[in-house]
N, C-alpha and C positions, 0 to 999 in steps of 0.2 A: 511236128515240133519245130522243125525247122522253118517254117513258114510262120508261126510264132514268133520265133526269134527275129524274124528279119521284120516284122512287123512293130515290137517291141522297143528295137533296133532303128526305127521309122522317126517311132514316134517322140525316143528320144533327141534324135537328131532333130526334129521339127522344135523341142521343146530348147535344146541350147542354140536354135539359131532362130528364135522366137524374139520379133523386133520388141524393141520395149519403151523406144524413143521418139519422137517426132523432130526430125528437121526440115525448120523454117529457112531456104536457103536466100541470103537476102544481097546476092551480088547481080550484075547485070542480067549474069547469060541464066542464069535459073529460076530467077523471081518473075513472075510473072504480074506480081499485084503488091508491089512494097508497102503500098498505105495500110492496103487490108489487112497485113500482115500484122500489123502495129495492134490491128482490131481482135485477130485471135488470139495475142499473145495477151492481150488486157485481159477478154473474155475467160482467157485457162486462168488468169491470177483472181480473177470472179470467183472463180469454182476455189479457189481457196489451195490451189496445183501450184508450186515453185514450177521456177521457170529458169534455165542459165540464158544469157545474154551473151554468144559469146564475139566478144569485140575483137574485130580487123580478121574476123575468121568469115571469109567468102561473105565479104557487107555488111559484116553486124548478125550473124543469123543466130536464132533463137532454136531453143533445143525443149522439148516441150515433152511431158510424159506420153506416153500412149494410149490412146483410148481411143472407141471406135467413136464418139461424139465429136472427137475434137478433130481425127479427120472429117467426117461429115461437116464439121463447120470450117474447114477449107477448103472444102470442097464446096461447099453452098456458096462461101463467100468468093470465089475464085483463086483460092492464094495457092501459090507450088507449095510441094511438099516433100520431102522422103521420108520411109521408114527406115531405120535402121537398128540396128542390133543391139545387145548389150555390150557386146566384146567391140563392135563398131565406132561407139559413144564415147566407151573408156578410151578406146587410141584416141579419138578427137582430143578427150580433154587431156591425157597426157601430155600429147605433142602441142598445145595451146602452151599446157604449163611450163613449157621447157625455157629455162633462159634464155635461148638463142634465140625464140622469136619474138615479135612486139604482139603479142596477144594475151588476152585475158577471159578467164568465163568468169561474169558476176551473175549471182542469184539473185534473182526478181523473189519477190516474197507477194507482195499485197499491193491489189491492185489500188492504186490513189485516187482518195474522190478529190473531184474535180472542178472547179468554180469560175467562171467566166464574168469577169467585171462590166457590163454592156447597160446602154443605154433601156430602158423597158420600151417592147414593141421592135425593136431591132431583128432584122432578119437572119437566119444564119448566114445566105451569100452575101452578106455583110463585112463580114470579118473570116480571115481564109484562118484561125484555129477553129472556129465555130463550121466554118467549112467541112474543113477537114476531120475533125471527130466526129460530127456528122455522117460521111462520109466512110470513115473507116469503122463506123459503129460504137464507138466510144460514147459513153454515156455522159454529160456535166450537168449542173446548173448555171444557170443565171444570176447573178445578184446585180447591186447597183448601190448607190451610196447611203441609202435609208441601211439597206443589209449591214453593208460595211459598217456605218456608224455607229449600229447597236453590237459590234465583235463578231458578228456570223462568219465571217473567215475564218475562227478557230476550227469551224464544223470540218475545214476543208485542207489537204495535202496541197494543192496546185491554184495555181491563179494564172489568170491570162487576161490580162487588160487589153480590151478594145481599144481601137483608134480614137485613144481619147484624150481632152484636153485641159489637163490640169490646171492651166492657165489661168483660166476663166474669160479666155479670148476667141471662145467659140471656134478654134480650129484653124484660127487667124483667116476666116473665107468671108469677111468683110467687103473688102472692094467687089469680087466678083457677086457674090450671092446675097448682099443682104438685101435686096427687094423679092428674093425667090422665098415662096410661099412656105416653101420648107425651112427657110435659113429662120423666120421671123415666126414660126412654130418651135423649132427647136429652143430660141431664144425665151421664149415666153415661158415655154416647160421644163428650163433649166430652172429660170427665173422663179417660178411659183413651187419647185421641190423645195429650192433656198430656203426660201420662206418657211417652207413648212416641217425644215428641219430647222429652223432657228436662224438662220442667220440672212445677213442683209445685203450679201454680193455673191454671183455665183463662185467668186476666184474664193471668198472667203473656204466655203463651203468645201470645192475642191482640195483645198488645201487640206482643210481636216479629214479628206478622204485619203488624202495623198498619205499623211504622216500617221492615218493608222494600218495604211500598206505598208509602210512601213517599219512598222510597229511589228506587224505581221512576220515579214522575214526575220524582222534581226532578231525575231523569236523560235525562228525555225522553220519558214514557211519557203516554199519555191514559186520564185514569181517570175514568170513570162512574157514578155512587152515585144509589140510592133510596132513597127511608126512613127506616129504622132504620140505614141504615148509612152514611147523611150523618153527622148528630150525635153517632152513636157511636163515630166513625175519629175527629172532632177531640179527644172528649173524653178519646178514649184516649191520644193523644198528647200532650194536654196535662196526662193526669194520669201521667207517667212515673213511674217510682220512687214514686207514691204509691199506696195502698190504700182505693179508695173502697167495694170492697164488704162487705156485712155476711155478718153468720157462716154465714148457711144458703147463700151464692153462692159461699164460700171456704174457709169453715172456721174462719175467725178474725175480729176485729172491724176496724173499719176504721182509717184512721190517723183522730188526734183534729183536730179544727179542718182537712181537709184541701180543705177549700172553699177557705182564704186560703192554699193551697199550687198551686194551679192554675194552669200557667202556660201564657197564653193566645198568647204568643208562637210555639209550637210548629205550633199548628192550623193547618189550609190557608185554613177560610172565615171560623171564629166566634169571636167575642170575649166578654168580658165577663157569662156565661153562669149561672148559677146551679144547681147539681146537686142532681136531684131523691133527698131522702138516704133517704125510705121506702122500705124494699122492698117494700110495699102498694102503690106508684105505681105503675098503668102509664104512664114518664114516665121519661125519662133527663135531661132539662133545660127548662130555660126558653127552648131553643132554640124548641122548637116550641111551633104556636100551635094545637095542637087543641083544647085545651080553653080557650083564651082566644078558639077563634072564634064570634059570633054573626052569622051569616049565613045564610038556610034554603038550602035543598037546591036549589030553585028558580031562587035569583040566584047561584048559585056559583060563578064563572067568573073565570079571570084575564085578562089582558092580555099580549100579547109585544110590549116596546122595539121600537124601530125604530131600524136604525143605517144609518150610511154604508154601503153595499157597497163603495164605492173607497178607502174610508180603515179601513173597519174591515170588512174580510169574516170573522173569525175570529167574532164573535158574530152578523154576518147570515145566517153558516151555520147558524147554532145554533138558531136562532131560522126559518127557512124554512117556509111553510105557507100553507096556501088559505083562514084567518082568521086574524084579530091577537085573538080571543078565544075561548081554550077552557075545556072547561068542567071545572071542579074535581073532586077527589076525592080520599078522605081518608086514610091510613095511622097505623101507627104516630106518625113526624113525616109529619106532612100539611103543612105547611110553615114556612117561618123566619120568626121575628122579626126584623123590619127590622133595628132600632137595635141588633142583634147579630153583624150581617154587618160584617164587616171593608171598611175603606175602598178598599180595592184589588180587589176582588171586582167583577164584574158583577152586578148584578140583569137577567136576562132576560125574565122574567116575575113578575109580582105581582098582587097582586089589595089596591089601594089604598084602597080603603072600610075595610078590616081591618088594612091596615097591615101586611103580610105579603108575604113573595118566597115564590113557587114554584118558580122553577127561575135557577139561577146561576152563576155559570161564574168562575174564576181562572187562573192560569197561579202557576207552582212550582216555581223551577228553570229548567229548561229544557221543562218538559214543562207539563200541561195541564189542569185536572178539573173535571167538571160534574157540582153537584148537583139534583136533584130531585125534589119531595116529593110523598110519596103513595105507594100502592101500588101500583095499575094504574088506569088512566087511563079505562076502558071499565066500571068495576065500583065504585060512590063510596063505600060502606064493604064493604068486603073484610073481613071475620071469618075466625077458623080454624075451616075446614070448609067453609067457601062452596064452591059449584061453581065449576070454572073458566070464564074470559071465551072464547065461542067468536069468534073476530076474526075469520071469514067472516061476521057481523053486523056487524064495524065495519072493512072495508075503508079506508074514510075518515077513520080516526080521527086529529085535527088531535093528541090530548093522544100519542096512541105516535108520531107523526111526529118526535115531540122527541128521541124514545129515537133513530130512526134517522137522523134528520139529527146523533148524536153517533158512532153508527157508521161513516158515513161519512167526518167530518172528517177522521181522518188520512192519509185515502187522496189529499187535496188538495197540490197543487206549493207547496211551502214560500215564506209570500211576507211579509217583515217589514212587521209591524202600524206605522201608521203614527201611529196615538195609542193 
């Protein structure tokens, strides 16, 4: 009987110290695969499994149910992990909830489908979010302006526009590339979409792509921008009905004095902006500070804000990672002029020796959009033709953490911002 008892005795002890949780630990010294990471936390929100988030708790780490699948899919995918307990989980989120620290757990509910604004035929090492989801096994689509134009974005939670050129000034790579074989391909097949969507200028065209991205947020949509396709969405929309390109981008000359026609009221982030009018510039505005930046290669790094988690979790999401300092890298717009961002805007990151934001975030409507400059985050000038970034050498990468801590955000339980 007694051997009974101690068996009895066993097995209840195995049953209350029986883990029931999954920790994703997402700080330096324990994570081994932060991208990946971003991948199983999606894939449990697949399965239709809550998820807590819980922010500035050792990197952002995610707290996941238990289930022998869902280690095996950390374990297949390489990502760290702990089991722990239930009495474990409860202290975590206790001590999370206490007022004395800056942390918060938000519930992830539903995993967000996903839509990628890109040229048709474009590669994913094309663009480092198509990269990157890629990569960390995130599933999206593709669309493009045929899509857009007939409302297919309603289909979709998330957007992330490609390095593109609302403009209708081809990416402004005129002087260098327009006898390269690909610059007067790409032109011709912008040109014959136009067409075949109605209209008789690629800028036209763009533009109606622009304002029903637009449309899109300020109806409740989360939109993503890199690039060239940060300051080129505000400036299209702020140059409505105006004609800023010259004759070799459209055929005809521009409007006269359309500088002092620019209205900056439209744009989601930038004000007050100066439009770059050579088509010899590569250079869509004075938004960006590439060539106003003097900084080497060596100290290039910016900084991420620190917010409330309990009063402001909507930017501590954004913002989540195992440094508050990564390291720079350059694009197209490689990043914003301060004193051009509008007052309502977040700055998330910047890099204050230069007087410049990297990455930044507003709200629109009802809906939500973060920009961020640069081209990929693992590769500091990016040229066309470059080889693409292999991200099994940067598993850890704090600058693409930013693209997917934006992935994730819409997938979090709706909870009103408190400033």
């Amino acid at each position: 009987m007694k051997k009974i008892a101690f068996i009895i005795i066993g097995l209840l002890l195995n049953v209350n110290a029986y883990a029931s949780y999954i920790l994703i630990p997402m700080d330096a010294e324990s994570q081994e695969n932060h991208l990946k990471a971003y991948g199983v936390t999606y894939w449990t929100l697949e399965r239709e499994l809550k998820v807590k988030w819980l922010l500035n708790y050792r990197g952002g780490s995610f707290l996941l149910p238990d289930a022998e699948i869902i280690q095996r899919e950390c374990q297949i995918r390489g990502v760290s992990f702990e089991v722990i307990s239930d009495s474990k989980a409860a202290q975590i989120l206790e001590d999370i909830s206490s007022p004395s620290v800056n942390q918060e757990a938000v519930v992830l509910e539903k995993a967000p489908k996903i839509a990628v604004y890109t040229p048709y035929g474009k590669q994913p090492w094309d663009d480092a979010v198509t990269m990157v989801l890629t990569y960390a096994e995130i599933p999206y689509e593709t669309i493009y302006d045929e899509e857009v134009l007939k409302d297919e974005l309603l289909l979709y939670d998330w957007l992330h526009l490609h390095h593109e050129d609302f403009t209708g000034q081809y990416g402004k790579f005129y002087r260098t590339y327009r006898s390269a074989a690909w610059y007067i391909e790409e032109k011709k097949t912008a040109e014959e979409l136009s067409e075949k969507l109605g209209y008789d200028k690629v800028s036209d065209a763009k533009l109606a792509v622009a304002l029903k991205i637009r449309d899109y947020v300020v109806g409740g949509g989360f939109m993503f921008a890199m690039c060239s396709a940060t300051d080129s969405f505000d400036i299209a929309l702020s140059a409505e009905n105006i004609d800023i390109c010259e004759p070799m981008f459209d055929g005809d000359g521009s409007d006269p004095g359309y500088q002092n026609k620019i209205d900056f009221s439209k744009t989601f982030a930038f004000k007050d902006y100066i439009l770059e009018r050579s088509p010899n510039v590569y250079e869509f505005s004075s938004i960006d500070m590439t060539r106003k930046r003097q900084i080497p290669f060596k100290t290039d790094y910016f900084s991420l804000m620190e917010y409330s988690a309990k009063w402001d979790p909507i930017p501590t999401m954004l913002t989540q990672n195992h440094t508050s300092l990564v390291k720079g890298f350059m694009g197209q717009t490689t990043s914003f002029t301060r004193d051009q961002i509008k007052s309502n805007v977040l700055v998330m990151g910047e890099n204050k020796t230069n007087g410049e934001a990297k990455y930044i975030h507003g709200i629109k409507g009802k809906g939500f959009f973060t920009f961020y400059g640069g081209h990929d985050p693992e590769d500091y000038t990016h040229r066309v033709g470059d080889p693409k970034t292999e991200l099994d050498l940067h598993p850890t990468s704090p600058g693409y953490r930013l693209i997917l801590n934006n992935v994730l955000f819409p997938a979090a339980k709706k909870k009103k911002q408190k400033t």
